[in-house]
NUVOVEX-208799 format. One record per residue (C-alpha): x, z, y; residue in three letters. Coordinates in steps of 0.1 Angstrom, whole numbers, padded with zeros to 4 digits, always signed. Example, Ala and Ser with C-alpha at 12.3 -4.5 7.8 and 13.67 -1.06 7.14 Angstrom:
+0123+0078-0045ala/+0137+0071-0011ser/
//
This chain:
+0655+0741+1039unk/+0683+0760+1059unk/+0722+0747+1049unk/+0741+0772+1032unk/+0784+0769+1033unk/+0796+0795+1016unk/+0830+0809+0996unk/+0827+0805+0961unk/+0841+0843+0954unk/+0816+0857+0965unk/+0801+0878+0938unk/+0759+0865+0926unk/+0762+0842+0952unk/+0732+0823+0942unk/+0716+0850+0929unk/+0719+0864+0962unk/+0708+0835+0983unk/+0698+0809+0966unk/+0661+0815+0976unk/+0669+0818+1013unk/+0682+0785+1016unk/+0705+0754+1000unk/+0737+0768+0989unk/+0771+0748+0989unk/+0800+0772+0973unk/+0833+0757+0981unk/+0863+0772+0978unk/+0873+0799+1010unk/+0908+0776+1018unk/+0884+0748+1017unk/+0860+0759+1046unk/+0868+0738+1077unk/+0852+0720+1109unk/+0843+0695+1085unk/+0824+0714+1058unk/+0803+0732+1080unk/+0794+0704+1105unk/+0762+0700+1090unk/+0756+0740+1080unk/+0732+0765+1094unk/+0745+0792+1077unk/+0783+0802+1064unk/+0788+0831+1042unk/+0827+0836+1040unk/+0853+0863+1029unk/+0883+0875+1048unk/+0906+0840+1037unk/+0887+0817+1060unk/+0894+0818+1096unk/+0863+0819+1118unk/+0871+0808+1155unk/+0870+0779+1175unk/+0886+0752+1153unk/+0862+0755+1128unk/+0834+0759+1149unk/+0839+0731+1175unk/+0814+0705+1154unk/+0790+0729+1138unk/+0757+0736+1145unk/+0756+0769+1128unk/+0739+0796+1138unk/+0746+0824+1116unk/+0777+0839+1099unk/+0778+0867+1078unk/+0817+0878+1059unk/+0810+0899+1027unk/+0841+0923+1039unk/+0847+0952+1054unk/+0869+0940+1079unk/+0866+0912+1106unk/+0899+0902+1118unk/+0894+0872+1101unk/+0865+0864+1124unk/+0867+0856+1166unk/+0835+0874+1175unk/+0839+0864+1213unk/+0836+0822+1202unk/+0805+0836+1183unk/+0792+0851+1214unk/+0799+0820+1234unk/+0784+0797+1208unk/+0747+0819+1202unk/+0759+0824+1165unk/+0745+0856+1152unk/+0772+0879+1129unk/+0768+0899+1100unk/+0795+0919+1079unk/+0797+0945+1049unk/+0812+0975+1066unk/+0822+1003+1042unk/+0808+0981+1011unk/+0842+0989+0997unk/+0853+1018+1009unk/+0843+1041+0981unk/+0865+1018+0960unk/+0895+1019+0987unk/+0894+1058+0984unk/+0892+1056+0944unk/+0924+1034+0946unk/+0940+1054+0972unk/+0937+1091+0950unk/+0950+1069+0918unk/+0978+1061+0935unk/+0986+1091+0948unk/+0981+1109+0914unk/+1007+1085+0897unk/+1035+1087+0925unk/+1027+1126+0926unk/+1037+1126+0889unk/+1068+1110+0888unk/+1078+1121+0925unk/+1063+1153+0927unk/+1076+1156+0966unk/+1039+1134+0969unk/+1024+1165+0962unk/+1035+1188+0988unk/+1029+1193+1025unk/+0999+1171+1042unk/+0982+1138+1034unk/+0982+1118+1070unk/+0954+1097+1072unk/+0957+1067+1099unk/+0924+1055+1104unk/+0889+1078+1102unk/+0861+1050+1097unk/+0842+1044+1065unk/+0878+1047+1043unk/+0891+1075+1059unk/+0869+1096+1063unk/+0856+1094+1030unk/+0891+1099+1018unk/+0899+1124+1039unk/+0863+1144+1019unk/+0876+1136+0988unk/+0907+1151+0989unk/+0897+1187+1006unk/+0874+1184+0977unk/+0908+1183+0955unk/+0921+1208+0971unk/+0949+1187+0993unk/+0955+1198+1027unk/+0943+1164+1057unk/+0955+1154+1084unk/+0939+1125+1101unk/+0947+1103+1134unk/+0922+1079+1147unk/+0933+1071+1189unk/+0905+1049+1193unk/+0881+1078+1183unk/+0897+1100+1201unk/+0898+1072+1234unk/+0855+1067+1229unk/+0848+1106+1226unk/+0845+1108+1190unk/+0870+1133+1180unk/+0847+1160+1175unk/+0822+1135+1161unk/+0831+1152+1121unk/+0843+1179+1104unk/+0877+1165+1108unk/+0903+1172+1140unk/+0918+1141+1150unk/+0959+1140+1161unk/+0984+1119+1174unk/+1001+1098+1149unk/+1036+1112+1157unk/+1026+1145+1146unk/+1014+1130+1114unk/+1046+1111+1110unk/+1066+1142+1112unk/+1042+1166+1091unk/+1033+1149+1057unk/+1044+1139+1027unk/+1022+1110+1028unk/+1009+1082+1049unk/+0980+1063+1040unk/+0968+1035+1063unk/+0931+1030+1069unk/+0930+1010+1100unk/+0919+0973+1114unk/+0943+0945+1122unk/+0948+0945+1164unk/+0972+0930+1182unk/+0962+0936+1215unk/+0945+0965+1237unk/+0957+0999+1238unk/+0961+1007+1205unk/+0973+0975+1185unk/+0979+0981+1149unk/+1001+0953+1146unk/+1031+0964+1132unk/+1021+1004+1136unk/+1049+1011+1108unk/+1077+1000+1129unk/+1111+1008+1121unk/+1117+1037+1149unk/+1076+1054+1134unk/+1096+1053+1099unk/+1126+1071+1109unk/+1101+1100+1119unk/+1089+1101+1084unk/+1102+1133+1067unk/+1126+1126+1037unk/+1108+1115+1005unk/+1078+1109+1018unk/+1054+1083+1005unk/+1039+1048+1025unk/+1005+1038+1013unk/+0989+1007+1031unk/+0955+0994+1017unk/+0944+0982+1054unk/+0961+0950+1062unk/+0994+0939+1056unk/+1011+0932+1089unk/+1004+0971+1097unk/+1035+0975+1085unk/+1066+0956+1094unk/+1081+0948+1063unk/+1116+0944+1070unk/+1115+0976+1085unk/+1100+0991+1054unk/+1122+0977+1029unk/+1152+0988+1050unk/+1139+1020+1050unk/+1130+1022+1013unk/+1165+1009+1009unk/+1180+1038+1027unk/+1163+1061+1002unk/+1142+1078+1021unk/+1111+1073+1011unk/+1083+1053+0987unk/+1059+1031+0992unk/+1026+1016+0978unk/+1013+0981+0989unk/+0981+0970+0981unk/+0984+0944+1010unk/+1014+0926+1021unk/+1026+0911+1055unk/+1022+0875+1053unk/+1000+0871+1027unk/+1001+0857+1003unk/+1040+0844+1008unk/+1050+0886+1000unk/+1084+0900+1007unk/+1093+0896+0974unk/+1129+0910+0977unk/+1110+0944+0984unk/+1100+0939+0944unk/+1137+0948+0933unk/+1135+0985+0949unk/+1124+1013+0924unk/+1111+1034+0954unk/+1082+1001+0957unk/+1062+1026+0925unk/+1028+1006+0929unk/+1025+0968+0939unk/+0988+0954+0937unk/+0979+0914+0951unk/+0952+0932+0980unk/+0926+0945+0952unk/+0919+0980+0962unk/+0885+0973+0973unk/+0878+0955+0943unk/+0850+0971+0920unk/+0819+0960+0908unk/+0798+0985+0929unk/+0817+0972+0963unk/+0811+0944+0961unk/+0777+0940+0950unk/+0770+0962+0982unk/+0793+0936+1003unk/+0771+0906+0993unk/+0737+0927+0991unk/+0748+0942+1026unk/+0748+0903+1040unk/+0721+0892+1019unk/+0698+0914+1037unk/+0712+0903+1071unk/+0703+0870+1061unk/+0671+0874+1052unk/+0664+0895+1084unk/+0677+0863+1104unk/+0654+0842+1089unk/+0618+0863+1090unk/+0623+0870+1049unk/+0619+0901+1029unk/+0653+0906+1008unk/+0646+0888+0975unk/+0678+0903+0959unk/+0682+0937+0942unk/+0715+0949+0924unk/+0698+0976+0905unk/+0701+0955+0873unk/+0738+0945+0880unk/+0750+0983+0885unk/+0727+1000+0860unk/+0725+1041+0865unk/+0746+1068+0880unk/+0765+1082+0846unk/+0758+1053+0830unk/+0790+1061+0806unk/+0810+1087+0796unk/+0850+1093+0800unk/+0870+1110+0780unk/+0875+1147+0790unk/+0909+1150+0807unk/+0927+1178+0822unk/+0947+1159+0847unk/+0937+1135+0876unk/+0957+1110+0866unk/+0948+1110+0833unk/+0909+1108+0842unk/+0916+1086+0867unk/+0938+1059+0847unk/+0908+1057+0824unk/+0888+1037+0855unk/+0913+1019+0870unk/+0949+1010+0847unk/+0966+1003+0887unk/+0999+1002+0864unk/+0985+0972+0847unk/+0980+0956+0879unk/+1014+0961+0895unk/+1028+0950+0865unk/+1010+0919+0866unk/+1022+0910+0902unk/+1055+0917+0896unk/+1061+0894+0869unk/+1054+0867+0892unk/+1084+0874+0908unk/+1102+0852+0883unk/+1079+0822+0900unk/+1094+0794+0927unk/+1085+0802+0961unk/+1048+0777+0963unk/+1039+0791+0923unk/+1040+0824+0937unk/+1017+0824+0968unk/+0992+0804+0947unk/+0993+0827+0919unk/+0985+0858+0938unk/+0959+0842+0952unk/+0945+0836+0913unk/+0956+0869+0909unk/+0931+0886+0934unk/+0904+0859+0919unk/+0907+0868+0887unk/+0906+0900+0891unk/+0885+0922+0867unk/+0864+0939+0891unk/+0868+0984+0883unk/+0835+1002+0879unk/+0835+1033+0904unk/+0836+1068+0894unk/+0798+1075+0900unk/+0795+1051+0875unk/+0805+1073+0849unk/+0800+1107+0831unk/+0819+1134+0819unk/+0816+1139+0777unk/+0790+1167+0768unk/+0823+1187+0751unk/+0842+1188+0785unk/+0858+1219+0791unk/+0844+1244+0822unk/+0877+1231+0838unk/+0872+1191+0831unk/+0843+1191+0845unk/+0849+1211+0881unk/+0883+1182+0882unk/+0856+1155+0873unk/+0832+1167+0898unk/+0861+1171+0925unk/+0870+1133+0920unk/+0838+1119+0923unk/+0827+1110+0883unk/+0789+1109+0888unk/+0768+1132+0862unk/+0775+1156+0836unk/+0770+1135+0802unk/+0741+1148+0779unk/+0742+1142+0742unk/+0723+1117+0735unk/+0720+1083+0715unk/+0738+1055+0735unk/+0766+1077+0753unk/+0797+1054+0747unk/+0833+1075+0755unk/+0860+1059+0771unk/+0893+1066+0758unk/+0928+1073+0780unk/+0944+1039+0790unk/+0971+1046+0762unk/+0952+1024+0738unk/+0953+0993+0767unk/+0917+0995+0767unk/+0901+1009+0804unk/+0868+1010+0821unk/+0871+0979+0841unk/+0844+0952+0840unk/+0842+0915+0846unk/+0820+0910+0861unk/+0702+0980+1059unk/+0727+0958+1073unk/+0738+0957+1109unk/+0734+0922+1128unk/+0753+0908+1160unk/+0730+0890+1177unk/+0746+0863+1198unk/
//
């Protein structure tokens, strides 16, 4: 029976794989040379490193991340070593975008600057150019940046015209990061943000970095955001998970979350059903697991009609709540702090996705064009069963607990 190592957070993990093999969860800080000497699979998450250290005494031959991203991961001591590679790109990326307009909504309201001129999106893969959709279908005017595209050929690829980033700098209001973590080539990422790209930023506008953490220098940004002139929102955090807490103390930080925008129930059933099926492929078996009973149907339940995105949107996902929760550790010692945030992000109640629900059968003409704009799945019918959900205002929210492509070596 084939070895299975794999992180304990990932979601039905035995469920998942159980029949494909012998399955050992450990924790993802706890995955070393050591635990997978004997393996011949590891199934990991983006807080083990996978290069040479941990490979020098293994005899695996498979690895599959249930993440979008795979900086985490040295591909090239794959290669070298005839381990074959799976990951679960865009798995989360409708989540990422759901995040991305709540935030926005929320800083727009209480810095209504947010609002006007462009949204810059830095990054056009499975994030942005799904966010980049949904917000033409809100009416917001895009601009989008993607050099790498733009280097292969792709810039004509979509619907959307690809420009330089300084022009995006200059132009909007916002700045929303959608981009890998690279340090080297000819367009690293690394530090992308840098203090002189922030001084381009027009006054007011707003930061938004969901990608990876060290995309943004942090001193740079809190010196900025010290200067006034401008906002952020951090979802991930240089360093993680020792954060800049001093940047905590600013009022223009509006939204702090410990790296959960990708975290809903629908992303990440398809980031271990995505891997899952890689695994099986590997082996010569026919995917044994199905999610179908874990998501139930499109619609499935019915918000509360609203007249406002933030409104609707605060009834899926209470991001305030979240923030909130993070910055109270800021009261923590130094070690207590890293630790918690990483309890934080697995503790995390995973969000059901706007498909999941429905707008109520006595939604206004208007409720239901803003409903369908966002993304809410189906118009609800009346019929026995239909459960609303209320605005966030009573502290009770929507949120639940609860063909891939293969590297070959």
């Amino acid at each position: 029976m084939l070895r299975i190592i794999a992180d304990d957070a990932i979601p039905w993990l035995r469920e998942a794989f159980a029949e494909l093999g012998r399955v050992t969860p450990l924790p993802g800080t706890a995955i070393d040379a050591r635990a997978v000497a004997d393996a011949d699979l590891l199934l990991t998450r983006s807080v083990t490193r996978v290069d040479e250290a941990l490979l020098r005494a293994s005899n695996l031959r498979f690895v599959g991340s249930a993440t979008s991203g795979i900086d985490h991961v040295d591909l090239a001591a794959l290669r070298r070593r005839g381990i074959a590679f799976a990951h679960a790109p865009g798995g989360n990326a409708n989540a990422v975008v759901e995040y991305v307009l709540t935030a926005l909504a929320l800083a727009t309201e209480r810095h209504p600057q947010c609002g006007e001129g462009p949204i810059g999106v830095v990054g056009y893969g499975e994030v942005g150019s799904r966010l980049c959709a949904r917000l033409r279908r809100c009416g917001r005017e895009v601009m989008a940046c993607d050099p790498p595209r733009v280097d292969a050929g792709l810039a004509d690829a979509g619907a959307e015209p690809l420009h330089p980033l300084a022009r995006l700098l200059e132009a909007c209001s916002v700045i929303t990061l959608h981009v890998p973590k690279t340090v080297t080539g000819p367009h690293p990422t690394h530090h992308l943000l840098d203090a002189r790209a922030l001084a381009r930023l027009r006054p007011g506008a707003l930061v938004l970095n969901t990608s990876r953490g060290s995309v943004v220098d942090a001193v740079a940004l809190e010196a900025w955001l010290r200067s006034g002139r401008g906002f952020a929102v951090l979802d991930v955090w240089e360093h993680e998970p020792d954060l800049r807490w001093s940047l905590f103390d600013l009022p223009e930080l509006l939204l702090a979350t410990p790296h959960i925008a990708g975290y809903t129930l629908e992303g990440k059933v398809a980031s271990t059903q995505k891997v899952h099926d890689a695994v099986a492929a590997f082996v010569g078996r026919s995917p044994c697991f199905s999610t179908r009973t874990i998501l139930g149907g499109i619609g499935a339940r019915a918000l509360g009609g609203s007249d406002s995105a933030l409104a609707l949107l605060r009834q899926v996902h209470p991001i305030e709540q979240t923030d909130a929760t993070l910055r109270r550790l800021r009261s923590l010692s130094s070690p207590q702090r890293a630790r918690a945030f990483e309890q934080l992000r697995r503790s995390y109640p995973l969000r059901r996705e706007l498909s999941h629900f429905a707008t109520p059968a006595d939604a206004t003409p208007e409720q239901r064009r803003l409903a369908e704009r966002l993304g809410v799945g189906v118009a609800a019918r009346s019929a026995p069963g239909w459960r609303a959900i209320t605005s966030a205002g009573d502290g009770r929210s929507a949120c639940e607990t609860a063909g891939p492509d293969i590297h070959a070596p």
